[in-house]
C-alpha positions in Angstrom: 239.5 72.7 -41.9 241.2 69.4 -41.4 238.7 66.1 -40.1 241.1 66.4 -37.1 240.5 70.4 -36.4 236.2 69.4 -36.6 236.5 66.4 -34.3 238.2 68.6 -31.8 236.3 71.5 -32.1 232.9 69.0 -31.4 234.6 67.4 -28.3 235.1 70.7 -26.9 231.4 71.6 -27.3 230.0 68.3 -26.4 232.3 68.6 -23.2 231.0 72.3 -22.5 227.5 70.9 -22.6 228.0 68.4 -20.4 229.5 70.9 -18.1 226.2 73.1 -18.5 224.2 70.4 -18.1 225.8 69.4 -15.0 226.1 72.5 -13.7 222.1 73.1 -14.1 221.4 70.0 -12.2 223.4 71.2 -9.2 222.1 74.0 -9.2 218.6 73.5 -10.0 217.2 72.6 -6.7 218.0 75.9 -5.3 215.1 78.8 -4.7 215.8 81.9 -6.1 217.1 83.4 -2.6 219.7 80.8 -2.8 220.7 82.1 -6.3 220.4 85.5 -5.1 223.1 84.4 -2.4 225.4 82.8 -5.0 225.0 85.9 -7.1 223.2 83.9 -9.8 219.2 84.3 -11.0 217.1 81.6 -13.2 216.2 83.4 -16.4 214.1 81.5 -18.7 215.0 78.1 -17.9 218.7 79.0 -17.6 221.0 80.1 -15.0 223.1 83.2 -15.8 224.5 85.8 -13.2 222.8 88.8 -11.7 225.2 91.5 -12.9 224.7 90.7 -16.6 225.2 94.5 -18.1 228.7 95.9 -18.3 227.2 99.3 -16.9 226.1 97.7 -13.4 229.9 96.7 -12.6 232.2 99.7 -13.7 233.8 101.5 -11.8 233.8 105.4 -11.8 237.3 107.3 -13.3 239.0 108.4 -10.4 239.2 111.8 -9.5 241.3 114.4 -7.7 239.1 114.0 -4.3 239.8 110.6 -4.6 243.5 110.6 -4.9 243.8 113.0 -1.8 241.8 110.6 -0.1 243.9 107.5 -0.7 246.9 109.4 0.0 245.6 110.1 3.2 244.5 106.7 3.8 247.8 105.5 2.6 249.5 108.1 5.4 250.5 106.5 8.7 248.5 106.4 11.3 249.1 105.9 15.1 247.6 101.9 15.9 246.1 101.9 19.3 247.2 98.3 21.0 244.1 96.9 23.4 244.9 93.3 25.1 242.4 90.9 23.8 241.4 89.5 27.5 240.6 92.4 29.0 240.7 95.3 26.7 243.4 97.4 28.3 245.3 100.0 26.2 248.7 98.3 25.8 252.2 100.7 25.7 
């Protein structure tokens, strides 16, 4: 590695912990309801998010149901017109 490649590679990390850092303070006067709210938690002096595991946020393989359903959902469908003053059925 070139002098040039290492000076780089410690202004990136001295700028990502600044980043951290100033994140944390922004965020550090917050309750953990407040996290909750922003999706985030306070772990062990740190703040990560809630949904940490890979297995909480995947999605299940779609089936055959399924694709019956979105092709229904995806048929057209008669859109019933109500005035927003007085909630007449409009023509």
């Amino acid at each position: 590695m070139t002098l040039k490649t290492l000076i780089d590679a410690l202004k990136a990390r001295l700028a990502l912990a600044r980043r951290r850092r100033n994140d944390w303070r922004a965020l550090s006067h917050l309750d953990a309801h407040m996290l909750r709210d922003l999706g985030l938690r306070a772990e062990q002096g740190t703040i990560v998010p809630i949904a940490t595991d890979l297995t909480q946020t995947a999605v299940p393989a779609p089936t055959a149901a399924d694709s019956q359903k979105a092709a229904a959902a995806e048929a057209p469908q008669k859109v019933v017109r109500v005035c927003r003053y007085c909630g007449e059925t409009l023509a």
